[in-house]
GUNU-454171 format. One record per residue (C-alpha): chain; x, y, z. Coordinates in Angstrom, 1 decimal, decimal comma, m for minus. Layout:
<sites>
@mol = A	x = X	y = Y	z = Z .
...
</sites>
This chain:
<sites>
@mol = A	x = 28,8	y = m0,8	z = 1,1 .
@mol = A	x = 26,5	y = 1,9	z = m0,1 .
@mol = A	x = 23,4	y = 1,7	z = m1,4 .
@mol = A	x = 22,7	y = 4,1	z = m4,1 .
@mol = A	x = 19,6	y = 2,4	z = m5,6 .
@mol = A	x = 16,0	y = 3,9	z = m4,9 .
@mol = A	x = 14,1	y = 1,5	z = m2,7 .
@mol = A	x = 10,7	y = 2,3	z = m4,6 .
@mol = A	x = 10,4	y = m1,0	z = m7,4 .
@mol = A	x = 11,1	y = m3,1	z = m4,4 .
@mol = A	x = 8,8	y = m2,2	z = m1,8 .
@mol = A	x = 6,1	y = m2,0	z = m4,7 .
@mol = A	x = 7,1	y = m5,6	z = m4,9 .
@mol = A	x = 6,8	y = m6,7	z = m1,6 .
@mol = A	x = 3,6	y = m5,0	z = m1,2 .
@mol = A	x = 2,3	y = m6,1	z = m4,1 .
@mol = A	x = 3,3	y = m9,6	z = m3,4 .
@mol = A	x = 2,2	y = m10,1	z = 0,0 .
@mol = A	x = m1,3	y = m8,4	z = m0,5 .
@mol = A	x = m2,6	y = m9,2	z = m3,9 .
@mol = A	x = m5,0	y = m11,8	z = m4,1 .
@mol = A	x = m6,5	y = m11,4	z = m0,7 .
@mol = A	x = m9,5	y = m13,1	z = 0,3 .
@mol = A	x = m11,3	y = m9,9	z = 2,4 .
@mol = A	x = m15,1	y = m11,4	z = 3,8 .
@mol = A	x = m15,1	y = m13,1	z = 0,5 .
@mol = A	x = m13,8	y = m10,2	z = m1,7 .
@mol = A	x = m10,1	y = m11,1	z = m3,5 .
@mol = A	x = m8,2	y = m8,1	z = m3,1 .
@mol = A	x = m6,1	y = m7,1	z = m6,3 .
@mol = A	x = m3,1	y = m4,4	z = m6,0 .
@mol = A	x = m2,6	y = m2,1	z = m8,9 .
@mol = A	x = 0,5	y = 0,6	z = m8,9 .
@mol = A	x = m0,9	y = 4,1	z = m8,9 .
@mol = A	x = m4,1	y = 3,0	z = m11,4 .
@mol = A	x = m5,9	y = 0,1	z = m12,1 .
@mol = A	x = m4,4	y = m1,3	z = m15,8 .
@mol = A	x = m7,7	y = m2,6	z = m16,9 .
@mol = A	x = m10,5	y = m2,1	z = m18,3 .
@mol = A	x = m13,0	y = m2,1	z = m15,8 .
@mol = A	x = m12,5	y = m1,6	z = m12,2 .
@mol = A	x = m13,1	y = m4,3	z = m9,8 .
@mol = A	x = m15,3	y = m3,1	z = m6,7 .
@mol = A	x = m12,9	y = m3,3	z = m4,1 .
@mol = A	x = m8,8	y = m2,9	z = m4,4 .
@mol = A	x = m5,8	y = m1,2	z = m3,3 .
@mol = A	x = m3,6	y = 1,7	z = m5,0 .
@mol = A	x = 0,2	y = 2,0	z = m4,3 .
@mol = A	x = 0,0	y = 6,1	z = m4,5 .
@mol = A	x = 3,1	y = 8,4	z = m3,9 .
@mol = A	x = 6,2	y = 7,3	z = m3,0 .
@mol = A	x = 9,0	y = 9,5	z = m0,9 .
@mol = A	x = 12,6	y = 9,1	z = m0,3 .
@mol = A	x = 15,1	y = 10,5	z = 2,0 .
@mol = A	x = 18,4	y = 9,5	z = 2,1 .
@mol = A	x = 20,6	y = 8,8	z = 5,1 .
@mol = A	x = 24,1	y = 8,6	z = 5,3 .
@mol = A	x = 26,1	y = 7,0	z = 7,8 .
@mol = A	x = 29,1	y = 5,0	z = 9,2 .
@mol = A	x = 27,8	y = 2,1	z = 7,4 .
@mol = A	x = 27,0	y = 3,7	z = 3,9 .
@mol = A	x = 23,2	y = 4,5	z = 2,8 .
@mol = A	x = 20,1	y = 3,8	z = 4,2 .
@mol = A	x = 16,5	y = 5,3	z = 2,9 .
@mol = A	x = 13,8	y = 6,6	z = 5,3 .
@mol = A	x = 10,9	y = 5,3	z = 3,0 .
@mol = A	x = 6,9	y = 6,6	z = 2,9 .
@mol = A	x = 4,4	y = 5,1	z = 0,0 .
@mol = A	x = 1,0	y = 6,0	z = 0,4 .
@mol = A	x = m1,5	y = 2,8	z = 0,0 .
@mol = A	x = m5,0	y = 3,7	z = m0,9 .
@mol = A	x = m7,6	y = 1,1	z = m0,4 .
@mol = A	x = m10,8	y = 1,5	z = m2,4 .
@mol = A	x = m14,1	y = m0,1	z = m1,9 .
@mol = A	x = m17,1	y = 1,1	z = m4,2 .
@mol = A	x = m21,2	y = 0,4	z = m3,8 .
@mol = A	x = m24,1	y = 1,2	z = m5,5 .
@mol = A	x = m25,5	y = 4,8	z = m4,2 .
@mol = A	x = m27,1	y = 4,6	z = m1,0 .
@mol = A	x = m25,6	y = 1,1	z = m0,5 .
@mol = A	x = m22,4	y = 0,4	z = 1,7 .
@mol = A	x = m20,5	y = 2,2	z = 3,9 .
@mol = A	x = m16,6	y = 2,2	z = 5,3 .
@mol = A	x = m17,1	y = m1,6	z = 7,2 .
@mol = A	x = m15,0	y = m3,0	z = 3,8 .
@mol = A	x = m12,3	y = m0,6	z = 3,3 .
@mol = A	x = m11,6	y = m1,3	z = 7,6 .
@mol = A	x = m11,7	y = m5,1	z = 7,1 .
@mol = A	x = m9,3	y = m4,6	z = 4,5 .
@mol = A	x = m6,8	y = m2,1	z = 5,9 .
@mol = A	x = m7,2	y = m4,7	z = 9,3 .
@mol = A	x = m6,2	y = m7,8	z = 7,4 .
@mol = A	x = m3,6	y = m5,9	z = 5,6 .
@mol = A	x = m1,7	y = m4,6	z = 8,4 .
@mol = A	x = m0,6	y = m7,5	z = 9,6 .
@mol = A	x = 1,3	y = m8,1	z = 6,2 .
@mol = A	x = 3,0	y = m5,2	z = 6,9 .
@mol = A	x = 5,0	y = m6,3	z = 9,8 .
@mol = A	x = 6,5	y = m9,5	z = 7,8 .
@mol = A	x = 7,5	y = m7,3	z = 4,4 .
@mol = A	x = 10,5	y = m8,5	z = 3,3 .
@mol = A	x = 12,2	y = m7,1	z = 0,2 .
@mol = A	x = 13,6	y = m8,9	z = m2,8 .
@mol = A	x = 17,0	y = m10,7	z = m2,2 .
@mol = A	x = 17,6	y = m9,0	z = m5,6 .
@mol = A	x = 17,6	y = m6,0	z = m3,7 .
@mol = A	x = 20,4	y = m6,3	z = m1,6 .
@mol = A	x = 18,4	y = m4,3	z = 1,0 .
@mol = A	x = 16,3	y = m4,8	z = 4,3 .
@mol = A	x = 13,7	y = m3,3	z = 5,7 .
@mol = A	x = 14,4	y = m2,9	z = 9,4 .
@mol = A	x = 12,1	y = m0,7	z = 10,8 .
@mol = A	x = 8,0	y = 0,1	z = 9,8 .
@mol = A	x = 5,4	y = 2,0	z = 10,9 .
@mol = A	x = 1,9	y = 3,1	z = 9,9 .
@mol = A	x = m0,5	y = 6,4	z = 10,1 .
@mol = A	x = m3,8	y = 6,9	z = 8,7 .
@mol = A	x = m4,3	y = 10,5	z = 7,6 .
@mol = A	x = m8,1	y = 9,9	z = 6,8 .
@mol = A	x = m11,0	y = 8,4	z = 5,3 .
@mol = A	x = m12,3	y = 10,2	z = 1,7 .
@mol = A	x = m15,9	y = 9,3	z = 1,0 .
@mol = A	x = m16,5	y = 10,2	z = m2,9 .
@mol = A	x = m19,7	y = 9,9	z = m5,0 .
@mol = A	x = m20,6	y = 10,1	z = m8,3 .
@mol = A	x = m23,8	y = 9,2	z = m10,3 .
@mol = A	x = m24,0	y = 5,4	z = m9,9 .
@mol = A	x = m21,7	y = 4,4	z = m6,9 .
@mol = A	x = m20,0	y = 5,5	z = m4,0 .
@mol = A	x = m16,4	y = 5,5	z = m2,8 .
@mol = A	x = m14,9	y = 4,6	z = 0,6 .
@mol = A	x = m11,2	y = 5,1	z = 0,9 .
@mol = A	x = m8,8	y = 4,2	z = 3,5 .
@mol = A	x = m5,2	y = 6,2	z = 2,9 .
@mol = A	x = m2,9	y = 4,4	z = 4,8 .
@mol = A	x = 1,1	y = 5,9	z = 5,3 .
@mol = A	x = 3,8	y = 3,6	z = 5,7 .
@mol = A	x = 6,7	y = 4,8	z = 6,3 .
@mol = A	x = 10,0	y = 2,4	z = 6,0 .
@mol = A	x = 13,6	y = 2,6	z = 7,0 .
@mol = A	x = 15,8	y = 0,3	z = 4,4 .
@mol = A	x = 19,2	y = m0,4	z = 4,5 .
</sites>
């Protein structure tokens, strides 16, 4: 049977519910799609950025090669910090990774995932400064 339905709720689901709420070196990790729905923002999270989609077609009906992009964010005072957090972070969220499971809802799978890390972004403004650790992973759902 073919599956016609965009993957993206889903895998926002699954990532959302295996990482938010993390306990990082004492920080609890929150996840927040694309931007933080709050007031303030805490000092250290995670951003489920850009998601792509490319449909496959085969013997067996449709499958979806998969990318989101997962931004993790940690913020200090200027001068203060550096990118220790945002690698304890990414380290203890990888693992997650390899167990994500979508929704039965879903009717889909995820059977294959890997990971690339296109960079770190330092940014800076008056009072703090940024670490960010963009992390690529890239799906294949049937």
């Amino acid at each position: 049977m073919a599956n016609t339905n965009l993957p993206d709720k889903w895998v926002r689901k699954a990532i959302y519910d295996a990482f938010n709420g993390t306990d990082v070196s004492g920080n609890i990790i929150e996840v927040f799609d694309y931007t933080v729905q709050r007031k303030s923002y805490p000092s250290h999270f995670v951003l489920l950025l850009t998601q792509f989609n490319e449909p496959v077609d085969n013997f067996c009906g449709r499958s979806w090669n998969h990318t989101v992009q997962i931004d993790v964010i940690t913020s200090f005072p200027v001068n203060k910090g550096n990118r220790e957090l945002a690698d304890d972070i990414t380290n203890t969220l990888l693992p997650l990774l390899d167990t994500l499971t979508l929704d039965a809802a879903s009717s889909m799978e995820v059977s294959r995932i890997s990971v690339s890390f296109p960079g770190d972004l330092r940014e800076s403004d008056t009072n703090k400064v940024y670490f960010r650790k963009i992390i690529n992973v890239e799906l294949e759902i049937r």
